[in-house]
FIMI-637662 format. One line per 8 residues: their letters; for each residue x, y, z of C-alpha. Coordinates in Angstrom, 2 decimals, decimal comma. Layout:
residues N
a) X/Y/Z; ...;
END
This chain:
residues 427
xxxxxxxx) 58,46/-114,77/206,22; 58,38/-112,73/209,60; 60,16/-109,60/209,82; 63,30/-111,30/211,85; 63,53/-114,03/209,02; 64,24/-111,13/205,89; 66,69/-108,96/208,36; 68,47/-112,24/208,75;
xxxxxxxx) 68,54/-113,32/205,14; 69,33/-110,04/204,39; 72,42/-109,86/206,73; 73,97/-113,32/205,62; 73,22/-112,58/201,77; 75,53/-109,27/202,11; 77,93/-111,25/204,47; 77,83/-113,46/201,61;
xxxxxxxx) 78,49/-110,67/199,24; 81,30/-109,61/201,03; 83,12/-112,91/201,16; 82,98/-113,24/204,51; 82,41/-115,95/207,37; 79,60/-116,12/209,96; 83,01/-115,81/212,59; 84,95/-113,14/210,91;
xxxxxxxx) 81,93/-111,12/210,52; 80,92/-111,40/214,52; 84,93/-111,11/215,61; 85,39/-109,73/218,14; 82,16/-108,09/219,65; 79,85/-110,95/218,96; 79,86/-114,38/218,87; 79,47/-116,52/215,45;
xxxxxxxx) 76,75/-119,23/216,56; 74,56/-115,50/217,88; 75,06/-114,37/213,98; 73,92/-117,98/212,99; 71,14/-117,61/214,92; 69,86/-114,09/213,74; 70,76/-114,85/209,67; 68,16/-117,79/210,63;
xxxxxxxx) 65,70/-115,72/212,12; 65,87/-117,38/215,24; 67,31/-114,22/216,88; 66,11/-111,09/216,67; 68,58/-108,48/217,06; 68,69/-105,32/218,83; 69,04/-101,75/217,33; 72,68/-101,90/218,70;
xxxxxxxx) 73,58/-105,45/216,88; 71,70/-104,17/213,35; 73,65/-100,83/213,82; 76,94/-102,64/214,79; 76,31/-105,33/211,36; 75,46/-102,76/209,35; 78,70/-100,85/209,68; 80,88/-104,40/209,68;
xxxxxxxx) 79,01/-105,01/206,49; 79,37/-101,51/204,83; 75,70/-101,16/204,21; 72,80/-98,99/205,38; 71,33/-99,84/208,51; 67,77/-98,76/206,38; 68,82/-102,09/204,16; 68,84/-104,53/207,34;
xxxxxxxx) 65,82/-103,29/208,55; 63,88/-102,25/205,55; 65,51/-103,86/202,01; 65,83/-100,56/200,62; 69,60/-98,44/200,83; 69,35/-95,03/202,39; 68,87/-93,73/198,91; 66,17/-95,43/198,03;
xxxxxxxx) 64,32/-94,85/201,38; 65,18/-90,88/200,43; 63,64/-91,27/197,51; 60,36/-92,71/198,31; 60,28/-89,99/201,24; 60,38/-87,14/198,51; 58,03/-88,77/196,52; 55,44/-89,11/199,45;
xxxxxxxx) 56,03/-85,34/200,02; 55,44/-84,82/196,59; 52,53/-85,80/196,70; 50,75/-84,58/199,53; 52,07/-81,41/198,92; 50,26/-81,89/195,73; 46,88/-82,51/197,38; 47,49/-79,81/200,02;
xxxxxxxx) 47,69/-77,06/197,18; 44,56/-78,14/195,72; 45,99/-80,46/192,51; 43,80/-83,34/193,41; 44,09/-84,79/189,83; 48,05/-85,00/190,35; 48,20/-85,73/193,91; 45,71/-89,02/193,79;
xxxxxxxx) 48,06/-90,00/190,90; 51,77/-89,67/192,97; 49,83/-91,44/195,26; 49,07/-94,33/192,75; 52,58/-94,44/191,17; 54,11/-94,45/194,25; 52,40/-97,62/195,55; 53,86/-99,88/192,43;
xxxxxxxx) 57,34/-99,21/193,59; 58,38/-102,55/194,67; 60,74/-100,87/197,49; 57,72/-99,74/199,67; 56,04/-103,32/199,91; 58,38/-103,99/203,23; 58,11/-100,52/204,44; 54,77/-100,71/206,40;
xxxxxxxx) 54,42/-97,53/207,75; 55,07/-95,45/204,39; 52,86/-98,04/202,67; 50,06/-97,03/204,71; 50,55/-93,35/204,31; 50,87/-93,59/200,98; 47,41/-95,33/200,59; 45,92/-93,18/203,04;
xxxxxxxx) 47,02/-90,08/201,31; 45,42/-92,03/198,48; 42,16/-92,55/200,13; 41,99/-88,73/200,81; 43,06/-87,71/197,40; 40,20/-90,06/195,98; 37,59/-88,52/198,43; 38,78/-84,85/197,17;
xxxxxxxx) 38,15/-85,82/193,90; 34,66/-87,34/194,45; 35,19/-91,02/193,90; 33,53/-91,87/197,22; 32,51/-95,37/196,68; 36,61/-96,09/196,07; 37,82/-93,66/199,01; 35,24/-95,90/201,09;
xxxxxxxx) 37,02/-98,55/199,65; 40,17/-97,65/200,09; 39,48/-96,99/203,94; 37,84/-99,44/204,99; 40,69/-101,71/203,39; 43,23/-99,98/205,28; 41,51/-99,91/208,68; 41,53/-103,55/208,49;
xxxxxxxx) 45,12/-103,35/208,77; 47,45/-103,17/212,05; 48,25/-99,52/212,73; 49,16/-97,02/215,49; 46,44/-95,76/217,35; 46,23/-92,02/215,88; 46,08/-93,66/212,84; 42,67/-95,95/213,68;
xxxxxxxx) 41,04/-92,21/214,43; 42,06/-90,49/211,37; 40,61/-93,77/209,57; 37,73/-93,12/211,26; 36,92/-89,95/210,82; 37,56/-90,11/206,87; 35,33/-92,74/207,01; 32,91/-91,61/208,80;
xxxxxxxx) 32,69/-88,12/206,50; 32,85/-90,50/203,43; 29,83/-92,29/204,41; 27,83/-88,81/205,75; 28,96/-87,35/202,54; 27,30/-90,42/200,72; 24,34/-90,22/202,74; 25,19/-93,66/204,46;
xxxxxxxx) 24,50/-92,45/207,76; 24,11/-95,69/209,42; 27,24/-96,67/208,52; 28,88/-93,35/209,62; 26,96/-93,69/213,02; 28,53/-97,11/213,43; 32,47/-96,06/212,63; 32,25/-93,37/214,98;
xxxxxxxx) 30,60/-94,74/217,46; 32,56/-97,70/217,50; 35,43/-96,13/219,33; 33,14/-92,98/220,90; 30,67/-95,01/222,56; 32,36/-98,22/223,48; 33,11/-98,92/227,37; 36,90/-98,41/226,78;
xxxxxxxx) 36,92/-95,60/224,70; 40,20/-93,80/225,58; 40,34/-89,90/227,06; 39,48/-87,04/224,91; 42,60/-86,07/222,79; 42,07/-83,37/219,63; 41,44/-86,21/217,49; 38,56/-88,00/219,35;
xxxxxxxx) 36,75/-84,17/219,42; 37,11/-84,33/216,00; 35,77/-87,51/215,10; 33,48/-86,57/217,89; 32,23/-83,67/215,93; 31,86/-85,52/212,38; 29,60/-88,66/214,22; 27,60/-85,50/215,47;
xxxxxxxx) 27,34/-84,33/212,23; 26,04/-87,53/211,01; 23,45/-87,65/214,00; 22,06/-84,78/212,89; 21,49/-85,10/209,35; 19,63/-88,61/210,53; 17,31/-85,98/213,15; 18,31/-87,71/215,92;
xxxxxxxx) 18,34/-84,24/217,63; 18,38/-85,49/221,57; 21,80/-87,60/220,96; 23,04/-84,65/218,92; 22,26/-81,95/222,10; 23,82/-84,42/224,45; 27,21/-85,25/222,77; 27,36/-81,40/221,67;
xxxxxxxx) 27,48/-80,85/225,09; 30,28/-83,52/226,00; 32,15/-82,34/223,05; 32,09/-78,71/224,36; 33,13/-79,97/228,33; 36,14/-81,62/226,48; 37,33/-79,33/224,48; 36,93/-77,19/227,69;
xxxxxxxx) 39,43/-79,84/229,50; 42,22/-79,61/226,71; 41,84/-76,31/226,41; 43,38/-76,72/222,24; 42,03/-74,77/219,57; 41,38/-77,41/217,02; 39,14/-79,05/219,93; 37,70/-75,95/220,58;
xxxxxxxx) 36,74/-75,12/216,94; 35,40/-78,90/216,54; 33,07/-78,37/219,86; 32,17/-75,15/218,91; 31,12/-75,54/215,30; 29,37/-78,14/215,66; 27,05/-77,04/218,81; 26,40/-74,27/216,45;
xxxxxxxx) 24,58/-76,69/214,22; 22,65/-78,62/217,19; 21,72/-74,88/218,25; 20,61/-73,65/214,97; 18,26/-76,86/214,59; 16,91/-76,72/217,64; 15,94/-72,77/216,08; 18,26/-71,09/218,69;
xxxxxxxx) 19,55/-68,91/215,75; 21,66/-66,20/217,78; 23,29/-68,92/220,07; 24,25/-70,90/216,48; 25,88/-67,75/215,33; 27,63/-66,71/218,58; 28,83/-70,66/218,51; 30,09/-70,70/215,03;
xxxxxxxx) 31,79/-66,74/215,25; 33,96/-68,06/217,86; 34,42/-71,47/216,08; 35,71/-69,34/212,94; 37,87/-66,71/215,33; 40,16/-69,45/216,06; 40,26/-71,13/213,18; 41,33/-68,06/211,42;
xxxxxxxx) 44,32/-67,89/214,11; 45,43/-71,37/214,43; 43,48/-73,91/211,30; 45,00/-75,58/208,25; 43,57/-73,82/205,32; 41,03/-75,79/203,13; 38,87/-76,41/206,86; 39,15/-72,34/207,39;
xxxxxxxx) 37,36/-72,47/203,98; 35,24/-74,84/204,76; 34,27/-73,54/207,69; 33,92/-70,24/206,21; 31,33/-71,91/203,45; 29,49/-73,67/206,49; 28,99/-70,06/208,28; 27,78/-68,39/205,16;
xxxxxxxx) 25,27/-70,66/205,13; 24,37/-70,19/208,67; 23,94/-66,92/208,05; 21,49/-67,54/205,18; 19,69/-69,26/206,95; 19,46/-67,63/210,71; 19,82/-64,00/209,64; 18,41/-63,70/206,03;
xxxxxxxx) 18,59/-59,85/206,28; 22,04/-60,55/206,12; 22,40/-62,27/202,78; 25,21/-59,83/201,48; 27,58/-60,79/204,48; 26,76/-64,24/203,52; 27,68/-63,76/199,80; 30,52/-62,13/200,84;
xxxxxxxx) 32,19/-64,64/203,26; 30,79/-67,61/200,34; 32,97/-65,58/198,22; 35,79/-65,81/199,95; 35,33/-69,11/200,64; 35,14/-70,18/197,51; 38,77/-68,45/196,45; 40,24/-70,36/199,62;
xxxxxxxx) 38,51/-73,74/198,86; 40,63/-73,86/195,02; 43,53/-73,01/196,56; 43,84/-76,24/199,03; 43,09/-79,99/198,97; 39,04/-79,36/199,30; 36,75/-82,45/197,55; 34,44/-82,01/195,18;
xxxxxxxx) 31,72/-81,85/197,28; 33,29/-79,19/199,29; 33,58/-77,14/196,33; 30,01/-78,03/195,21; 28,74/-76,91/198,48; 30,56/-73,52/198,46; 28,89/-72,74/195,17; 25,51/-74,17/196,17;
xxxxxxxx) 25,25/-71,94/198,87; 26,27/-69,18/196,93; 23,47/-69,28/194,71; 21,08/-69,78/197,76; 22,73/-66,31/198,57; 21,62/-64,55/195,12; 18,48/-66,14/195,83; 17,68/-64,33/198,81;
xxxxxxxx) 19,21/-60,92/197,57; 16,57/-61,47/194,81; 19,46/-61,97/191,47; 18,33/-65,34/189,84; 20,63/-65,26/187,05; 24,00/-65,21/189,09; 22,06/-67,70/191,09; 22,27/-70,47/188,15;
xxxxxxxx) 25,81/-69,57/187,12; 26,82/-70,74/190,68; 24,41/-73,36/190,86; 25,15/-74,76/187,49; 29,05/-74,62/188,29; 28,43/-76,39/191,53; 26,29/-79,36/189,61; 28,69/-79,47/187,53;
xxxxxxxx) 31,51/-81,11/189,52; 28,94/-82,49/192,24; 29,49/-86,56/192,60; 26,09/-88,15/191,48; 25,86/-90,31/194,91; 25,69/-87,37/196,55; 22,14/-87,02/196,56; 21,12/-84,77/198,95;
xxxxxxxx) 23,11/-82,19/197,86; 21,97/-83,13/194,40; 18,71/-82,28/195,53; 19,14/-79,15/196,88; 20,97/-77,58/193,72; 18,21/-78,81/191,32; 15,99/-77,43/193,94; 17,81/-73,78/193,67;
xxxxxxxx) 17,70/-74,22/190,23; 14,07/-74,48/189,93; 13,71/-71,36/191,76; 16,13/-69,57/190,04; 14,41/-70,68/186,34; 11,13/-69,55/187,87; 12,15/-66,76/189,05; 13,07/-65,76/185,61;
xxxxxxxx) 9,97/-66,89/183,94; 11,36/-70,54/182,76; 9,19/-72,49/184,04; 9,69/-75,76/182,07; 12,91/-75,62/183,40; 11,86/-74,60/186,93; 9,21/-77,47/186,36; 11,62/-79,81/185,08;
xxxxxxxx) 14,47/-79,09/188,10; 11,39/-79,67/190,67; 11,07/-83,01/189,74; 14,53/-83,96/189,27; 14,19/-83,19/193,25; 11,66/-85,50/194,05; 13,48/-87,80/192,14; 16,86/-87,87/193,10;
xxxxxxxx) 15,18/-87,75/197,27; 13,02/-90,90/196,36; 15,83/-93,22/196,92; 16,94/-91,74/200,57; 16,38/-93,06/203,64; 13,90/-90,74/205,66; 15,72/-87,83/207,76; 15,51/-84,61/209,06;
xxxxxxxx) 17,73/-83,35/206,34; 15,67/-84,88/203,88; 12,39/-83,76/205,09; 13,84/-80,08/205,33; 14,83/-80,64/201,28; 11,24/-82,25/200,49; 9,10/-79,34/202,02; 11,25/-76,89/200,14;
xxxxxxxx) 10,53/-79,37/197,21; 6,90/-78,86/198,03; 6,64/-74,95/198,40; 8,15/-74,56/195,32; 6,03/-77,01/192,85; 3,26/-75,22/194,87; 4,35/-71,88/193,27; 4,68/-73,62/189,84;
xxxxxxxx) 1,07/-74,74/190,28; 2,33/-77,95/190,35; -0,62/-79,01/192,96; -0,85/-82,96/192,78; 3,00/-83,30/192,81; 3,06/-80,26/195,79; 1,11/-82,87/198,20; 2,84/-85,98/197,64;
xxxxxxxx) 5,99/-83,79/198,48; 4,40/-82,39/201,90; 3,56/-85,81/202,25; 7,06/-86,80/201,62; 8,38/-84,15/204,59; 5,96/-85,62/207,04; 7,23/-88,91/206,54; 10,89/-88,05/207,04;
xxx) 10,16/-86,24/210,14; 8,20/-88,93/211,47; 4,72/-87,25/211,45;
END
């Protein structure tokens, strides 16, 4: 039935109710063969007429439209609020199931909008709690849908993180750039620059550094134009990271200080933290003689991250690259307690990722003299990289791989990993 068919059922089921006829229930504003028309769905009445019926009728006005009463509607509101406050504060666990409960109450199936919220609040609550095969799921199911069109961009940026995350970077390229790079793509609003940013992301972790320099660069001229910090924090971050591969290590830093400044001022929580995470890492890696400023800000970082609505892998990263901190300071064992925490919750498609922890925790066991387990961790690396598709991130991962069976005398298995590196860089 279309939308005018249940308002008009609904309207000539209460007039029903009420004991009333189609005439005395239009007398005197409206005529009785107009209410004929609209209880058959014929007509579809304005917000004037459904106002005007609804108080003739003694009924909600959310009933006509909806078929739920003002209370119910109430209710499901709370519950929605419920539950994202939920994921906001970090309860992922509780959050993903208020999202759950909420979509088996019967009153939401005719409220589209809330429906869609709900299951998007869903999707994110699933991707925060690592399930990204489902979250995928669960978004791609919902962009399939008719929505509004801030909604198709927030669908496609959770998608297209979900699928970076999962190291499906084809099919991250293609959500983003189906509404970035098509000939009618619409002007640059906050949300765009932030989609904008994660398909960037996603080039870059594939190596294709010339399309990563040339959209930083767009990104940066449009957050210019709007002149809004989450664009500018979006533009900025993320020409950090084309700057930083391209081994411009002071320009990364003075891109990513001012990216952070205005976070600090103006973001939502868990993506200060994240942010925070991603620049003690850029330290790490740029300014080395820094490491303590890096373990300090990773710190921080990792105190924000369990106080908001940060996935899995967030939290996996922050305590990855905390260990890569106690690394360089030269502490292996506090090195494995972060590394083993971050394992520990760390989704097993996650590969990359995967890779890199086993790969900290080789050098952290050898480091301390165990080298069956630094020998056993280096291989778990080569193994859980096997199945990727080549990239720059990936060769980056597999020379580590190979420097460090190297130092384990690990010779045989120290070429094929060089090898490995070439490969993915395209040598």
């Amino acid at each position: 039935m279309t939308t005018s068919d249940m308002v008009g059922l609904r309207i000539k089921t209460v007039r029903r109710q009420r004991g009333l006829s189609q005439a005395q229930l239009a007398h005197p504003e409206l005529s009785d063969s107009y209410v004929s028309l609209i209880e058959s769905g014929k007509r579809t009445p304005t917000p004037a007429v459904l106002e005007l019926l609804a108080q003739k009728l003694d009924c909600s006005l959310s009933y006509l439209v909806n078929g739920v009463t003002a209370e119910q509607m109430e209710d499901i509101e709370l519950a929605l609020g419920y539950a994202r406050l939920a994921l906001e504060n970090g309860e992922v666990s509780e959050a993903r199931t208020r999202f759950a409960e909420l979509l088996t109450d019967n009153n939401l199936t005719g409220l589209t909008k809330l429906r869609q919220d709900t299951e998007f609040g869903l999707a994110l609550a699933t991707e925060a709690a690592g399930d990204l095969d489902e979250a995928i799921s669960l978004l791609t199911r919902l962009r399939n849908e008719e929505t509004t069109d801030e909604r198709v961009v927030e669908l496609a940026i959770a998608l297209c993180r979900v699928y970076r995350d999962s190291e499906r970077l084809t099919e991250a390229v293609e959500v983003g750039e189906g509404i970035l790079r098509g000939s009618t793509r619409p002007a640059w609003t906050d949300l765009l620059v932030e989609l904008g940013a994660t398909l960037l992301a996603a080039y870059l972790w594939r190596g294709d550094m010339l399309r990563a320099s040339q959209f930083a660069a767009e990104l940066l001229n449009a957050a210019d134009t709007l002149g809004t910090p989450r664009s500018t924090v979006a533009a900025c971050w993320n020409a950090a990271l084309v700057a930083q591969s391209a081994g411009h290590g002071e320009e990364a830093l003075a891109f990513a200080e001012r990216a952070l400044a205005v976070q600090s001022e103006s973001g939502h929580p868990r993506n200060l933290a994240r942010m925070r995470t991603a620049f003690g890492s850029l330290i790490l890696r740029v300014r080395p003689d820094r490491a303590q400023a890096a373990r300090d800000t990773l710190l921080r970082a990792a105190e924000e991250l369990a106080q908001t609505s940060a996935s899995s892998v967030d939290l996996a990263r922050c305590q990855i690259e905390l260990a890569r901190a106690e690394v360089v300071m030269g502490l292996p064992a506090e090195a494995l307690g972060h590394v083993e925490a971050g394992h520990e919750i760390l989704p097993g498609n996650v590969r990359a990722l995967g890779a890199e922890a086993d790969l900290l925790l080789s050098r952290a066991h050898g480091a301390l003299g165990n080298f069956t387990e630094a020998g056993m961790h280096a291989r778990a690396v080569r193994d859980r990289l096997a199945s990727l598709p080549d990239s720059r991130r990936a060769a980056g991962t597999w020379y580590a791989a190979a420097e460090t069976m190297e130092l384990l005398g690990e010779t045989d298995e120290a070429v094929e990993a060089y090898q490995r590196a070439l490969a993915c860089a395209g040598l």
